[in-house]
C-alpha positions as CSV (number, residue, x, y, z in Angstrom):
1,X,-40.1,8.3,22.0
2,X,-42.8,9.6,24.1
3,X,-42.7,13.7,24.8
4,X,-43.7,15.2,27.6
5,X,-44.1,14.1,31.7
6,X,-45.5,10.7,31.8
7,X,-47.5,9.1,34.7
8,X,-47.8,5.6,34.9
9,X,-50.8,3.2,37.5
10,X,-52.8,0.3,37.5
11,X,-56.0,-1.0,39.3
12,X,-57.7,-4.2,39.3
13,X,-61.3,-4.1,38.0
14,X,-64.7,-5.7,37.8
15,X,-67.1,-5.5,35.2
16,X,-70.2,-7.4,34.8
17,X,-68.4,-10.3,36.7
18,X,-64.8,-10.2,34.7
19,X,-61.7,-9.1,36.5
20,X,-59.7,-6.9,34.1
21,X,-56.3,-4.9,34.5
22,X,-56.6,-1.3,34.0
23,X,-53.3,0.3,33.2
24,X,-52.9,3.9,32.7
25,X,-50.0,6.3,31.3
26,X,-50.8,10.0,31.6
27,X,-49.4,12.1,28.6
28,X,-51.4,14.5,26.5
29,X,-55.1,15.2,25.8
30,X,-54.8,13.4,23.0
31,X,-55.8,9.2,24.5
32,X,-55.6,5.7,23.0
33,X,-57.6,3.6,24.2
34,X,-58.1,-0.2,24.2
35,X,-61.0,-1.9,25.9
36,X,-61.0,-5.5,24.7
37,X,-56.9,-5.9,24.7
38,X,-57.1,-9.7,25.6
39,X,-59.9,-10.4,23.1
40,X,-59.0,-8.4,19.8
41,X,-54.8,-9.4,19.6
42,X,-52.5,-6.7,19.0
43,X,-55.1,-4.0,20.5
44,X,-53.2,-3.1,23.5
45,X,-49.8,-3.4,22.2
46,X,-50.7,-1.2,19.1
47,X,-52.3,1.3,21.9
48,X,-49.3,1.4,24.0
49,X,-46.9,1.8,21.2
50,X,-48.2,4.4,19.0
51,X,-49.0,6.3,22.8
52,X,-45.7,6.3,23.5
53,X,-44.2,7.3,20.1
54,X,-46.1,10.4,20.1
55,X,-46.5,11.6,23.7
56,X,-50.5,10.4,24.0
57,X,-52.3,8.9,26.9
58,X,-52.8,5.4,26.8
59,X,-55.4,3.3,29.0
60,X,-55.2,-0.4,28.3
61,X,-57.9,-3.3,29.4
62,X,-56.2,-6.7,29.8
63,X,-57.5,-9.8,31.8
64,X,-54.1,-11.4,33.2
65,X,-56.4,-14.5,34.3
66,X,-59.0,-17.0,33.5
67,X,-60.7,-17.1,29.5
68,X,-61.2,-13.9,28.1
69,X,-64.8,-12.1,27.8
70,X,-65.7,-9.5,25.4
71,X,-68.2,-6.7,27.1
72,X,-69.3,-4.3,24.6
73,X,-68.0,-1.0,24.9
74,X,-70.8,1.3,26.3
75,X,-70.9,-1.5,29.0
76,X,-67.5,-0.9,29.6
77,X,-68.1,2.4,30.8
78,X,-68.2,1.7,34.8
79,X,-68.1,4.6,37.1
80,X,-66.4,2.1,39.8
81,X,-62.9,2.5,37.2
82,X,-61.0,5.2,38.6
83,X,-58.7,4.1,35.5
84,X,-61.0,5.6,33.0
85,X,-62.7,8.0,35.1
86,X,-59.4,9.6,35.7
87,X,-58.6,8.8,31.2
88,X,-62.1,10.7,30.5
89,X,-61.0,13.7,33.0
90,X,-57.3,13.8,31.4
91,X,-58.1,13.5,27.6
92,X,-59.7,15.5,25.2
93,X,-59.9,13.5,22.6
94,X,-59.8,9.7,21.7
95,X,-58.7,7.2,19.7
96,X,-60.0,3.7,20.6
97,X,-58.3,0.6,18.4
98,X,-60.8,-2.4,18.6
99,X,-60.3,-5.8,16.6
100,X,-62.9,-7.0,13.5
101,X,-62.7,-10.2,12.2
102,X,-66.0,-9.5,9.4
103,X,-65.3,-12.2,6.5
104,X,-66.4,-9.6,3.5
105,X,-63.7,-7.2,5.1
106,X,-60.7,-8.5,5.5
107,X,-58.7,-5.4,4.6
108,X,-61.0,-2.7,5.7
109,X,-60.0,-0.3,8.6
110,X,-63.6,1.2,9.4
111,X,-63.4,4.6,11.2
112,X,-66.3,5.2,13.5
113,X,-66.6,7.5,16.4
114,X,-68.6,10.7,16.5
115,X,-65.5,12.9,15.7
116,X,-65.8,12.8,12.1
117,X,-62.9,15.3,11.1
118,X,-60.8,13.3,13.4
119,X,-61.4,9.7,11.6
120,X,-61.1,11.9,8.2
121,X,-57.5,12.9,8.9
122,X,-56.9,9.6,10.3
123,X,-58.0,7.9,7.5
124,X,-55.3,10.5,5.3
125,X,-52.4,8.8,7.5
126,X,-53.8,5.1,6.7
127,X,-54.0,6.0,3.5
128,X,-50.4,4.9,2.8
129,X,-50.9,1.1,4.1
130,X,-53.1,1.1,0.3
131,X,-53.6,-1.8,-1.2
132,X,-52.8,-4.1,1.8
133,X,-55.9,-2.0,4.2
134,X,-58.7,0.4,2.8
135,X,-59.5,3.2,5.2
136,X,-63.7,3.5,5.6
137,X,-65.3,6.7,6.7
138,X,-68.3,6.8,5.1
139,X,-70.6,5.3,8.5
140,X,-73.2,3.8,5.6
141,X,-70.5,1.5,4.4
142,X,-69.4,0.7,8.0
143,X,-71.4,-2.1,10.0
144,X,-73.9,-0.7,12.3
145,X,-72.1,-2.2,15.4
146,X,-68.9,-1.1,14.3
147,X,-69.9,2.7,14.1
148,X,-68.9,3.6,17.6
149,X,-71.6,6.0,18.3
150,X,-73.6,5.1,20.9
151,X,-73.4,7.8,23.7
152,X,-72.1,5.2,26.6
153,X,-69.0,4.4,24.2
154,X,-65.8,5.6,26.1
155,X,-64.6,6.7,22.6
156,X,-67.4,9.0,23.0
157,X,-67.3,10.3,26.3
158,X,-64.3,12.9,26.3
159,X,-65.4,16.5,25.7
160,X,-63.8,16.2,21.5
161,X,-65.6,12.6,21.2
162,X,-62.9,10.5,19.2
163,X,-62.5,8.4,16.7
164,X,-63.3,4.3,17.0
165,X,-60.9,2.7,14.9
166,X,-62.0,-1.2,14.1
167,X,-59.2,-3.2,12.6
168,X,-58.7,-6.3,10.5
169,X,-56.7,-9.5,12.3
170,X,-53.1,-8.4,10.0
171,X,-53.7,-5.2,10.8
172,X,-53.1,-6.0,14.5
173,X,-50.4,-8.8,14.5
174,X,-48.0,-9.6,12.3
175,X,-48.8,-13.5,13.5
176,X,-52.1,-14.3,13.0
177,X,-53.3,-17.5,14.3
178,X,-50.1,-18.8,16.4
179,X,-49.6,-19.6,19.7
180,X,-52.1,-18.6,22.1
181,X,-51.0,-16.2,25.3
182,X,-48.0,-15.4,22.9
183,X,-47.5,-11.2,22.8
184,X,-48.8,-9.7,19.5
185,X,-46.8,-7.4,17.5
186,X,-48.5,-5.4,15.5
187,X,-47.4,-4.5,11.7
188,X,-44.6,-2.1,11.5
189,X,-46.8,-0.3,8.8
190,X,-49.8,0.2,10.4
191,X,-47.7,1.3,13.7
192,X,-45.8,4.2,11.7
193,X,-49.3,4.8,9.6
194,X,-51.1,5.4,13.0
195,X,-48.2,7.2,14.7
196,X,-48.4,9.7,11.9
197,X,-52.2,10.5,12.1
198,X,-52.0,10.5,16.2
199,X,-49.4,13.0,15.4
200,X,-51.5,15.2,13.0
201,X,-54.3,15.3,15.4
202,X,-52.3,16.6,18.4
203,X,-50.1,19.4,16.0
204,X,-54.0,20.1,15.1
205,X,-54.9,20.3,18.8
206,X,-51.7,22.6,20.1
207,X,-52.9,25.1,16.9
């Protein structure tokens, strides 16, 4: 159940070309974030739920129409967004859930982001979805374009930094591969795993 007063909007945007659906829900300073949400399932809907289960702000990219497009991240970063410029202004630190589909990791959960005692105690909370997911820290053993550090990254651009959480497909839907357009539901695990560490970094934060 989301805590606290809750504020709720939507714009249309343009990036590079691609018309996306901004949607915003003002809670904490605590923020998930999810930039590709119609390109990397179960993103969005694991944003939105874990947001409102422990009182964070969410900000959600969807494109309603036409095929899909990925933008990477730092591109992302549009001052023409008053979505996200009004996000970056709200939160102080974030946790963005992206989607990996890397063959030799099909159970990793790599934890990039340049707030590093942030992905640590993240990691702690994922640490229960063991043997099914393995929780990477260490940025060696995380592929260089999974890192999250580059200073344009939203994930990077509150005033905490945050933590870039790249997931496996089953760690976003519980329905790999099924109808396409269909709404992805994300693994009851990984939500209440993720709710828990959300959870430990905003008791951390009110400290």
């Amino acid at each position: 159940m989301a805590r606290g007063g809750t504020s709720g909007t939507s714009e249309t945007v343009t990036i590079e070309g691609a018309e996306f659906l901004a949607s915003l829900t003002l809670r904490s300073d605590v923020g998930l974030l999810a930039l590709h949400g119609s390109t990397e399932g179960g993103t969005a809907e694991l944003a939105e739920e874990v947001a409102a289960r422990t009182g964070a702000t969410a900000l959600v990219f969807t494109q309603p129409d036409g095929p899909p497009v990925h933008i990477p991240s730092p591109r992302m970063a549009v001052p023409h967004c008053r979505a996200l410029r009004t996000f970056l202004s709200h939160v102080t630190l974030t946790v963005s859930l992206h989607g990996h589909l890397r063959p030799t990791a099909p159970r990793a959960i790599f934890l990039g982001g340049t707030h590093r005692t942030a992905a640590l105690a993240l990691a702690a909370a994922l640490a229960r979805l063991a043997p099914d997911f393995d929780a990477v820290t260490d940025l060696d053993d995380i592929p260089p374009g999974l890192r999250g550090l580059h200073p344009r990254n939203p994930v990077n651009l509150t005033p905490a930094g945050g933590v870039q959480l790249e997931l496996p497909l089953r760690a976003r839907t519980e329905h790999p591969g099924e109808t396409a357009g269909a709404p992805d539901r994300p693994p009851r695990p990984v939500v209440a795993a993720l709710t828990a560490g959300v959870e430990q970094l905003t008791a951390g934060r009110r400290m």
